[in-house]
N, C-alpha and C positions, 0 to 999 in steps of 0.2 A: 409530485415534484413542485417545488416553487414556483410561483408565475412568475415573471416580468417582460416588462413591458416593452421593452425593444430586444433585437439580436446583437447578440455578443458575436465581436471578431476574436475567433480565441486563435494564439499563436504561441505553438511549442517551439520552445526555445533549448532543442538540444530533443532528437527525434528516436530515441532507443526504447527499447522492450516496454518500460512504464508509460511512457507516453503515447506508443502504440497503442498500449490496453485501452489509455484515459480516451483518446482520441477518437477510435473505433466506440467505446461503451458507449459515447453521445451520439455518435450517428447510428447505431444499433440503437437506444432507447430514443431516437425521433425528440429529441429535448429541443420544447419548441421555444427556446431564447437562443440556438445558437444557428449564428448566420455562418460567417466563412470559415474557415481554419487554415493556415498559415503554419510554414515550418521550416527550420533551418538544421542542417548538421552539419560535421564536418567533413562528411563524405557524399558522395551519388547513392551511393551503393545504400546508405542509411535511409535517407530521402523516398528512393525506389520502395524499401520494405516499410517506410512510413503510408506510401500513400496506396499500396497493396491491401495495407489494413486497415484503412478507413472508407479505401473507394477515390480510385485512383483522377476522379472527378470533381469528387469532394475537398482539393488543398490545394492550395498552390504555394509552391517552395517560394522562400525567399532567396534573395541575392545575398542579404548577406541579414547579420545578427542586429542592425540600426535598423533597416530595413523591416524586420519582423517588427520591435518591440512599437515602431510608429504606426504601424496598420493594423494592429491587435487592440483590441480593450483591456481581454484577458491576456497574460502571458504565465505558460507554465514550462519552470524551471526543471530540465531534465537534462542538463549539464552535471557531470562528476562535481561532490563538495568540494575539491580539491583546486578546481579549474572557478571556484565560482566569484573570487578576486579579479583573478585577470579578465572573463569573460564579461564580467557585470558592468567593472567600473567605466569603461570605454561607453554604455551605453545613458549615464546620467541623463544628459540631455534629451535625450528618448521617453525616460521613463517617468517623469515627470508626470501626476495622473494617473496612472497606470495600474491595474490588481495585478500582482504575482502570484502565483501561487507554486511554492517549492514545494520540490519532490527529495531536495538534495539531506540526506539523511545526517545529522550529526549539524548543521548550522545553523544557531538560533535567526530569530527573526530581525533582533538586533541588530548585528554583522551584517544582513542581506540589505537592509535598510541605510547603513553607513555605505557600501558599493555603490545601491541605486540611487542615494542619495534623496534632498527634498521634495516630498513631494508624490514620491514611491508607495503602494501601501503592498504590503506583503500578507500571507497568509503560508504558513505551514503545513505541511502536512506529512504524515507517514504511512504512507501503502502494504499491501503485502504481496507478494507474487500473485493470490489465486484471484487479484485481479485482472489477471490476463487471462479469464474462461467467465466474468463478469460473478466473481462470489468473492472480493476482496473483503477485509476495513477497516478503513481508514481512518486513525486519527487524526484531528486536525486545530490548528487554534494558530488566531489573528494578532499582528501586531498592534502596537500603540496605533498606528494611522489605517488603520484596517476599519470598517464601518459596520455596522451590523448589515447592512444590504450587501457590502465583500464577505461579509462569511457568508447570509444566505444562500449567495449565488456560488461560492466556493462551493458548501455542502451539496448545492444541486449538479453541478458537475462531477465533483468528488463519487458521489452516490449513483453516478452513471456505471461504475465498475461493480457495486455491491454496496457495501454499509459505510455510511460517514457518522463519525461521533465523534461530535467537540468536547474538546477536553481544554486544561490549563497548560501553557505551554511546556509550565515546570512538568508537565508529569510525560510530556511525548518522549522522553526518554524511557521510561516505564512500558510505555504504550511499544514502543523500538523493540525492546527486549522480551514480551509477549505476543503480540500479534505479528511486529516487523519478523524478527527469528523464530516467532513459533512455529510457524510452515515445515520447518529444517528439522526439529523435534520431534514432528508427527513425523515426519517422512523416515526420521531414525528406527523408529516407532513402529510405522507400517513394515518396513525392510526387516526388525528382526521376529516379529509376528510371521509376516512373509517365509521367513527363512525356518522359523520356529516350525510352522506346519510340513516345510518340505521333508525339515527332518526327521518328522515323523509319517513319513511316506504318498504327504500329497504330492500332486504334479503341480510345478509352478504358477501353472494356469489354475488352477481351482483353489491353491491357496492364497493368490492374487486377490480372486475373488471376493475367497470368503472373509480375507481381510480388510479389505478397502470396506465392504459395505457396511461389515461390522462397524469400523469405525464412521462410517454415514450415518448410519442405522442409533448409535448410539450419541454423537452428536446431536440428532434431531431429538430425541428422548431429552438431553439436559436441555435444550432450547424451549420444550412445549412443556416442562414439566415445572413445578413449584420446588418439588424435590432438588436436596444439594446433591452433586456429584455420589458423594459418598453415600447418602442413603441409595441412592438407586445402586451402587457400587453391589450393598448388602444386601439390595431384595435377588440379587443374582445367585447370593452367596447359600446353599445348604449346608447347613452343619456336617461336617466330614465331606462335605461330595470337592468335587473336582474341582470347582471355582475357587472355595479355598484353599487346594494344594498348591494353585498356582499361583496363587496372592502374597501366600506365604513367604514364595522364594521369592517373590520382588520386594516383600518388605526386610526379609534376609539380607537380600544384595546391596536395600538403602536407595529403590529409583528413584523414590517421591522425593527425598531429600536431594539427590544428585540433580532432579530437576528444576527444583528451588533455586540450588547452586546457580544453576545453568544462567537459570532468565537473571540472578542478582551480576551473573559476571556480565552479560551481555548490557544491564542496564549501568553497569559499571565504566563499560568500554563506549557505551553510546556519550554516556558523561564527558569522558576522557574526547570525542572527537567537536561535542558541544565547545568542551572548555578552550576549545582548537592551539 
């Protein structure tokens, strides 16, 4: 993990599921540049299951959204894209100095930078779900006024949940549509695997099993291996045996291509929320 040299007041600004993961992964990985943590939402009830999941000792709520953004270093953006106009611009005078780091999917850094106004530096970023069991990752990439020591320390937070990898802003759309949606893919995936074996007479339980690991099992292979997907695809594959009867009919049905489809429409609809 990155060193630096003093602690960060990091302050979530908008207290739900993302922020809980980011929040908890630093005080679970002991990341020794962060001092307090700070958080605001629009309910108790948010607040309560924020500081449940970092350690109800470790935070203290703010009064209100002015209040956060002045007693933070950091501020990370886990307000709905929708809300991030109204929410933001009220805060200018605050923000002044300040690192952002957004979680809000679809808003370039530009627009965040025109709310906070002068002064502001931003940072991007797109998460995935399975950062909330600390195996996310996250792409990430800094505005015009963002510094190389705001990414560093972005990345070292970020990287608290699982993997951070800076990319070009242009492409966190791309990155949205594979890793933001890919989570939803697999899980399609697992489910008709899952389903696949019951109907040939597992108990749900065992075909739960044997399917999740499978896909662990086979994961970790492409990650340690040199080999591309598809050569390892064929060293499973025997001429006439069973892995190719099943291969067959997916190449039949057309999944590789539907999947293609899948991640081009999602990077299409990410565009579409960018271009707002």
């Amino acid at each position: 993990m990155a060193e630096f040299h003093d602690h960060k007041t990091l302050g979530f600004l908008g207290a739900g599921k993302m922020a809980r993961a980011l929040a908890a992964g630093l005080v679970r990985s002991h990341a020794p540049f962060l001092g307090g943590i700070w958080a605001s939402a629009r309910t108790e009830a948010t607040l309560t299951r924020f500081g449940e999941a970092v350690g109800i000792g470790r935070f203290r709520p703010a009064a209100d959204n002015r209040e956060l953004v002045s007693v933070s270093d950091v501020v990370v953006l886990g307000i709905k894209p929708a809300q991030a106009q109204e929410v933001l611009e009220p805060l200018k005078s605050a923000a002044r100095g300040k690192l952002f780091i957004s979680l809000l999917a679809g808003v370039p850094t530009a627009r965040l930078e025109r709310f906070l106004g002068p002064g502001a530096r931003v940072v991007r970023a797109m998460p995935n779900t399975p950062a909330l069991i600390g195996e996310g990752i996250t792409g990430f990439a800094g505005g015009v006024s963002a510094s190389v020591e705001d990414l560093r320390l972005a990345e070292a937070i970020l990287a608290s949940v699982g993997t951070a990898l800076r990319v070009k802003e242009s492409d966190l759309d791309a990155v949205t549509a594979v890793s933001g949606s890919g989570p939803a893919y697999v899980y399609h995936f697992l489910n008709a695997l899952i389903e696949g074996g019951v109907a040939e007479g597992l108990t749900p339980e065992v075909a739960r099993t044997l399917a999740v690991q499978t896909v662990l099992g086979a994961a970790r292979m492409v990650e340690q291996s040199s080999d591309s997907p598809i050569s390892l695809a064929n060293q499973v594959k025997s001429p006439n045996g069973t892995t190719v009867a099943g291969c067959n009919v997916l190449a039949e049905r057309g999944w590789e291509a539907a999947l293609k489809e899948a991640v081009a429409a999602a990077r299409r609809r990410a565009g579409e929320l960018s271009a707002g």
